[in-house]
C-alpha positions as CSV (number, residue, x, y, z in Angstrom):
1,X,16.0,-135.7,35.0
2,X,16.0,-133.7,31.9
3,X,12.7,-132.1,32.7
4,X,14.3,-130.9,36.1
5,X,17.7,-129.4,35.0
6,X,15.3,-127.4,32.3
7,X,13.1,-126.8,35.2
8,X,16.7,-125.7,37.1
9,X,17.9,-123.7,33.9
10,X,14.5,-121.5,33.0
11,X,14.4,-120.5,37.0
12,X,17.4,-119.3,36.8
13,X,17.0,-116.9,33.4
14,X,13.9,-115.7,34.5
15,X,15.1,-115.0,38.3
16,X,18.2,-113.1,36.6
17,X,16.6,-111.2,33.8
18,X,15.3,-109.0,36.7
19,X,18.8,-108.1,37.4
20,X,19.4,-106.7,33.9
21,X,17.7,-103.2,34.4
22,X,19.4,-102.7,37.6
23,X,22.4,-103.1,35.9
24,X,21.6,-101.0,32.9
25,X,20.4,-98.2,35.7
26,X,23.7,-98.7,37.5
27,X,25.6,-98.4,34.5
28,X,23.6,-95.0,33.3
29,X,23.9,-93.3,37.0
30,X,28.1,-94.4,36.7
31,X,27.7,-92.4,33.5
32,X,26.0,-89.4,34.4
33,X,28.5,-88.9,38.3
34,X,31.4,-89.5,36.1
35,X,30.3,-86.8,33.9
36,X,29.4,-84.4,36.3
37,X,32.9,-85.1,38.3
38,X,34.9,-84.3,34.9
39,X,33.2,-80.9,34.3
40,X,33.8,-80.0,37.9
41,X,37.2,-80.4,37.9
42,X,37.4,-78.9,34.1
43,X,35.6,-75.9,35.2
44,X,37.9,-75.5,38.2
45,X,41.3,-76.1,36.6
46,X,39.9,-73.5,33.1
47,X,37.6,-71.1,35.3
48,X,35.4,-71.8,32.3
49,X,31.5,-72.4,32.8
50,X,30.2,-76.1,31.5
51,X,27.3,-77.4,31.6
52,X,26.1,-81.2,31.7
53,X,23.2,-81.8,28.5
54,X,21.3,-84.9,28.7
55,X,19.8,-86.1,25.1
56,X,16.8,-88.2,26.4
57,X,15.8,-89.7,22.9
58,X,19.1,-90.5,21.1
59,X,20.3,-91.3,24.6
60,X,23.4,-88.8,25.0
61,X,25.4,-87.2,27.2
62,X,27.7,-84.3,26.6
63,X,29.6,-81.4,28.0
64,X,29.4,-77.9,27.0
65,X,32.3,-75.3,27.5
66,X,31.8,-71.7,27.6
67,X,33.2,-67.9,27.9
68,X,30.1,-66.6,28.6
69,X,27.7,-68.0,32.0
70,X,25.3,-70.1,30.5
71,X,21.8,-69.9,32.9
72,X,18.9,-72.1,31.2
73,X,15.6,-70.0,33.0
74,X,12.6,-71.9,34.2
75,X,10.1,-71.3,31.5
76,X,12.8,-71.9,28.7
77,X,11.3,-74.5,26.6
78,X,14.4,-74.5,24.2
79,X,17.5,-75.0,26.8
80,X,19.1,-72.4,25.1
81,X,18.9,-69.9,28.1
């Protein structure tokens, strides 16, 4: 009996620890629409330009405000426009 609810309990962690990254993608995606509604409606309600910057390796996200246009070009390694 005790074999079979350990059996019962480990299926069940292992089954569900797939639905941790979902969750953590789920979560990030919530994030990032979230962010991107608020700077629409800023940038409508200020007439200033924003922009959305996504800091991959300390995992951030931000919003930039502006007077100016900010327009990041193609071959721009820098993202400073």
């Amino acid at each position: 009996m005790v074999i079979a609810i350990a059996a019962l309990i480990s299926g069940v962690v292992i089954a569900g620890s797939g639905q941790l990254p979902s969750a953590r993608l789920k979560s990030s995606a919530t994030e990032i629409a979230s962010a991107i509604k608020v700077a629409y409606t800023r940038a409508t309600a200020t007439s200033q330009d924003l922009r959305l910057v996504m800091d991959l390796d300390t995992q951030k996200v931000w919003l930039e405000e502006s007077d100016i246009p900010m327009l990041a070009q193609a071959r721009d390694k820098t993202g400073t426009g």
